[in-house]
N, CA and C atoms as a LAMMPS dump frame, in Angstrom:
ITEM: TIMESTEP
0
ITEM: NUMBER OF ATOMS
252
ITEM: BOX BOUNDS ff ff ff
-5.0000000000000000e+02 5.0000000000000000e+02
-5.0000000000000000e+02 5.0000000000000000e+02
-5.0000000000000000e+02 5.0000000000000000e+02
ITEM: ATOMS id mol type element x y z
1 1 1 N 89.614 -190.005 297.952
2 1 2 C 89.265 -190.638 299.205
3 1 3 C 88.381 -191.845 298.926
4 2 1 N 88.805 -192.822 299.64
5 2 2 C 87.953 -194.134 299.124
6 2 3 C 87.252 -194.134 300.733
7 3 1 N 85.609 -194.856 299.847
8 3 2 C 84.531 -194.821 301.337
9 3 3 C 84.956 -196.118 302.146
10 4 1 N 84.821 -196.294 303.427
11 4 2 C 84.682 -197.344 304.564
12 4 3 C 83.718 -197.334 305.284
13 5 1 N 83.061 -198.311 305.125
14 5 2 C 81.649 -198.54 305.939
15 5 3 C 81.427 -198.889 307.052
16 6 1 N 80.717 -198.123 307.633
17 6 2 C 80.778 -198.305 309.55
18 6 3 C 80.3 -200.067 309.512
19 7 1 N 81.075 -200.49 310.62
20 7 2 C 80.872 -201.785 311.083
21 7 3 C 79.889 -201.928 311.983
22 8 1 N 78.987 -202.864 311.941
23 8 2 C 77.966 -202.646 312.576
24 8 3 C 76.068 -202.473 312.389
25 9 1 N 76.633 -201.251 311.071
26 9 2 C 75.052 -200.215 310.694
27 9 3 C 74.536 -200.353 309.543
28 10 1 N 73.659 -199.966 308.838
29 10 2 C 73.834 -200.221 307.111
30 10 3 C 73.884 -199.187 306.777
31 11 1 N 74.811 -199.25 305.224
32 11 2 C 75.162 -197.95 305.005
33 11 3 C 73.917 -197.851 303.91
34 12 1 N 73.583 -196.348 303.88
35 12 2 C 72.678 -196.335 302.496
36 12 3 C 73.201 -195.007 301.763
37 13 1 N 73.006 -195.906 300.119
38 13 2 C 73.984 -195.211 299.539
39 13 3 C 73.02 -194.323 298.649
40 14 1 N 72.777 -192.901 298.766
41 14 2 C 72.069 -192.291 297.983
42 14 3 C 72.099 -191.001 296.99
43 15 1 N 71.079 -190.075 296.542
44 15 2 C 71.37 -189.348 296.037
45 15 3 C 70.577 -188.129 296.641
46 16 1 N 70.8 -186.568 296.027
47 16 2 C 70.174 -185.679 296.993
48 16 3 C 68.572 -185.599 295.713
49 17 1 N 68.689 -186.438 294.687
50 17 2 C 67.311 -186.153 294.075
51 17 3 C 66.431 -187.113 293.804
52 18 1 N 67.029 -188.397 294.821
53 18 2 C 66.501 -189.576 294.355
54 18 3 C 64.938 -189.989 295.845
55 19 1 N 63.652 -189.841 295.324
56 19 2 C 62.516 -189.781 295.793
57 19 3 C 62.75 -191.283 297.03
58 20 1 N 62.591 -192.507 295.952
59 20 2 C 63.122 -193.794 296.728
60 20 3 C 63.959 -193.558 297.457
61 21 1 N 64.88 -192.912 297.975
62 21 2 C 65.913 -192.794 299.232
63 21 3 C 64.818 -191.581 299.8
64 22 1 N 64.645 -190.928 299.758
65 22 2 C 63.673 -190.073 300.781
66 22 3 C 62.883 -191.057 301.542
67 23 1 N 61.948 -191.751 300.458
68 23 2 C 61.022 -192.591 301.453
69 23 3 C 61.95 -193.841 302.225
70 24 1 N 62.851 -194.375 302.095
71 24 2 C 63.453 -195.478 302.749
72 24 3 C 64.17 -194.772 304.131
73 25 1 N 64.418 -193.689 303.689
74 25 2 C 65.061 -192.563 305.253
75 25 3 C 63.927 -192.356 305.947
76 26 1 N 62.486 -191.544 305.841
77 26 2 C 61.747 -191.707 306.347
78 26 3 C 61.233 -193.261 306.817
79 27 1 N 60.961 -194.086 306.449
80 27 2 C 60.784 -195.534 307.054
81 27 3 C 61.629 -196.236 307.914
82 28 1 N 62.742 -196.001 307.751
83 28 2 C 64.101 -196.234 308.214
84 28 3 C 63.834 -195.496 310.114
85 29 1 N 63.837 -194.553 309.883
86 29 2 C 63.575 -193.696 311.564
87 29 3 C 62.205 -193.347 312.009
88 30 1 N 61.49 -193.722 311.089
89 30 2 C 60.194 -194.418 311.4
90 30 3 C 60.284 -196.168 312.443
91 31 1 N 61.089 -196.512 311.895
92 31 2 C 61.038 -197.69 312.529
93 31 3 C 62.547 -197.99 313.726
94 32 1 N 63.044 -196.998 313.516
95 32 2 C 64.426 -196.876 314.407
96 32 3 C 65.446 -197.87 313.943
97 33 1 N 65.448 -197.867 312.882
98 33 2 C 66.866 -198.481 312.346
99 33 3 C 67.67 -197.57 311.917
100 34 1 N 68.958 -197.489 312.541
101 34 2 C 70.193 -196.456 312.344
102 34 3 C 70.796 -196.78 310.978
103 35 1 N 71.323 -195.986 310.52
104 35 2 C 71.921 -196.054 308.951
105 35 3 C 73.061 -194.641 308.8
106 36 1 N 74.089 -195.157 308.168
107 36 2 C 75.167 -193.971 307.556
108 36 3 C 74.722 -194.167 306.307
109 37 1 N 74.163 -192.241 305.934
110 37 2 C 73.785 -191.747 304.763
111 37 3 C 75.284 -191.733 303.968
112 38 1 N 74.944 -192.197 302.491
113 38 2 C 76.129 -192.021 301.838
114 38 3 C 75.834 -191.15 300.213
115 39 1 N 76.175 -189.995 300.437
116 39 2 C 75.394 -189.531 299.04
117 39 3 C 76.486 -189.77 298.007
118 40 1 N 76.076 -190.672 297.163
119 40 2 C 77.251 -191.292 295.753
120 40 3 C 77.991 -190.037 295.124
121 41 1 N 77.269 -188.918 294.722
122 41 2 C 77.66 -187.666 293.831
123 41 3 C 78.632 -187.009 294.466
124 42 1 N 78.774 -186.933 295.811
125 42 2 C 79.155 -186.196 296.692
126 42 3 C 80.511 -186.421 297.47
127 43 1 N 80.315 -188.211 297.306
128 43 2 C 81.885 -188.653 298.063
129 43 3 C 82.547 -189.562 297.179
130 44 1 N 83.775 -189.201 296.93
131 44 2 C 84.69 -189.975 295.998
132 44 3 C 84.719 -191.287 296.561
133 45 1 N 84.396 -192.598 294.967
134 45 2 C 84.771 -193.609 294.788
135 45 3 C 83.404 -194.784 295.412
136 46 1 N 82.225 -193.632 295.753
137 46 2 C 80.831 -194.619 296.214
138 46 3 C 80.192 -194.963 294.724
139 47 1 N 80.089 -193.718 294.045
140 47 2 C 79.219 -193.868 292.523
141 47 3 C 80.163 -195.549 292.121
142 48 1 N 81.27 -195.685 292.204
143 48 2 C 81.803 -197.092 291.214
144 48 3 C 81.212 -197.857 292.354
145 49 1 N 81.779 -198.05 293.522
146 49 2 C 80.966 -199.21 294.647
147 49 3 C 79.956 -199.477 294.25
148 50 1 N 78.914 -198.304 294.252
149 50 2 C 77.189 -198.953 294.124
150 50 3 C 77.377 -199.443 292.252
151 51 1 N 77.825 -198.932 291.181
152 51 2 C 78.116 -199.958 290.55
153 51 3 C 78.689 -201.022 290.591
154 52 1 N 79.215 -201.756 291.299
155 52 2 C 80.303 -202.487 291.552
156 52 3 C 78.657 -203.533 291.991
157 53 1 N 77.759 -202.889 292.725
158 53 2 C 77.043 -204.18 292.978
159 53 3 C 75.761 -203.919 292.856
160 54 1 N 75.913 -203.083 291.19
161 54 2 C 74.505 -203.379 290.654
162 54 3 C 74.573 -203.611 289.11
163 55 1 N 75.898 -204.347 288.886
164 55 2 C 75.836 -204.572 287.353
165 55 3 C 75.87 -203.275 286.073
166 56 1 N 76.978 -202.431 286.696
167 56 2 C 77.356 -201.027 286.467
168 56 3 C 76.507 -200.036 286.493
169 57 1 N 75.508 -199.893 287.278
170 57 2 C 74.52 -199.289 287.542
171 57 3 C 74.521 -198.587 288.628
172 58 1 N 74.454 -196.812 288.497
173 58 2 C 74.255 -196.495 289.921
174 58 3 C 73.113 -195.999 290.381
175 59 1 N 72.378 -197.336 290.87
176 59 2 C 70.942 -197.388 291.249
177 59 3 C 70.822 -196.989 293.219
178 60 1 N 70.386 -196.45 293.066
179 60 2 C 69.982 -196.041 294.41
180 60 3 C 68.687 -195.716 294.964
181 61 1 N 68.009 -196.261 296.371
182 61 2 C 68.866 -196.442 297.149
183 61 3 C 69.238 -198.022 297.024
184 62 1 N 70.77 -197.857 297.54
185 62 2 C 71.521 -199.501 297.752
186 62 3 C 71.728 -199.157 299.052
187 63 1 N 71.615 -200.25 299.559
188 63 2 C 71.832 -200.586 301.461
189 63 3 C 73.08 -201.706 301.313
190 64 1 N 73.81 -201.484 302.211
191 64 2 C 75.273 -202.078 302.238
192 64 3 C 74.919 -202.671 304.345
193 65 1 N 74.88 -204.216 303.901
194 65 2 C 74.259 -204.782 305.62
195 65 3 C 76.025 -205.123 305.788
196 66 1 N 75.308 -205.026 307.745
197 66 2 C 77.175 -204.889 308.231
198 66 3 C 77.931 -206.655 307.708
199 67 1 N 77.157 -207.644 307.265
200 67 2 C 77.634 -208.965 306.898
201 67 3 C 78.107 -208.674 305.047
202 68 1 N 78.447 -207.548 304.754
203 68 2 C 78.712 -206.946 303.599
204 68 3 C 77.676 -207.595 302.502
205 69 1 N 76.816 -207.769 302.801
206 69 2 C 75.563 -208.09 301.502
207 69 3 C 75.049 -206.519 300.903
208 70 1 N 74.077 -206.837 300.047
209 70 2 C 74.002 -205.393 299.613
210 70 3 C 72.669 -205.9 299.049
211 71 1 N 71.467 -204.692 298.718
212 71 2 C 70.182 -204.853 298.482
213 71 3 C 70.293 -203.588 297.366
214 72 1 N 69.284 -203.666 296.467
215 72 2 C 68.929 -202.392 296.077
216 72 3 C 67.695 -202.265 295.96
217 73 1 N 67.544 -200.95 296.205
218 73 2 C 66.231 -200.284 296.314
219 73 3 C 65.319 -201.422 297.162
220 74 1 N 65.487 -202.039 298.434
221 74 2 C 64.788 -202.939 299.236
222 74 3 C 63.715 -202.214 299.784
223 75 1 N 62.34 -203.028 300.382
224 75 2 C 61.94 -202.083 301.094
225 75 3 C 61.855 -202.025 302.5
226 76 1 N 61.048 -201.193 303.384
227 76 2 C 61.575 -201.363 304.584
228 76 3 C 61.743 -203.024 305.069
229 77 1 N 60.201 -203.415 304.452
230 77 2 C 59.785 -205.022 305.449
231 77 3 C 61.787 -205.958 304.927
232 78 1 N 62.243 -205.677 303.951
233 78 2 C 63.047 -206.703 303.337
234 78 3 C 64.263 -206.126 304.495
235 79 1 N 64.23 -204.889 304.719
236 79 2 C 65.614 -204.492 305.596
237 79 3 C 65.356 -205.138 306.789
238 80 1 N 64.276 -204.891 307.17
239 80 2 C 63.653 -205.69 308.497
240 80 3 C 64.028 -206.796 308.689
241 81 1 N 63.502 -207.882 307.909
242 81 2 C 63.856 -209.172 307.76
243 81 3 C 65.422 -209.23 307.599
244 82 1 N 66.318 -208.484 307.011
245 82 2 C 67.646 -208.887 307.098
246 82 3 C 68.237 -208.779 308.189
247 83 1 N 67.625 -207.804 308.709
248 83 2 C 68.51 -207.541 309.845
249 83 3 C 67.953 -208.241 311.236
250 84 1 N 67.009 -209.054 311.032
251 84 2 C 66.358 -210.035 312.264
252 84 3 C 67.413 -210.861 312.777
């Protein structure tokens, strides 16, 4: 199954042991910005994506903005600002 990213939201692409995606989810609905959780390990063909745009690296968290840009490990203020 290959992933498709809601139009619209940012997707964030994470892991179930990765600390940095805990705190960006907490900040995230702390501040009421909606997001589709994407756990890489879990759904076929995200682990190559988030390599695909981190220089074969599957660094997480990566945020996927609905203008298909992509951040990694941003923090809240930088999601903020993108999405102004």
């Amino acid at each position: 199954m290959d992933f498709v990213p809601n139009t619209g939201t940012i997707t964030m692409f994470t892991t179930n042991w990765c600390g940095y995606c805990k705190r960006l989810k907490v900040q995230l609905d702390k501040a009421g910005i909606g997001y589709t959780e994407v756990n890489i390990e879990e759904i076929d063909g995200t682990a190559e994506l988030v390599m695909s745009l981190n220089d074969g690296n599957q660094t997480v968290p990566t945020i996927l903005y609905p203008d298909g840009s992509a951040a990694t490990n941003p923090s809240i203020t930088q999601v903020q600002a993108k999405l102004a």
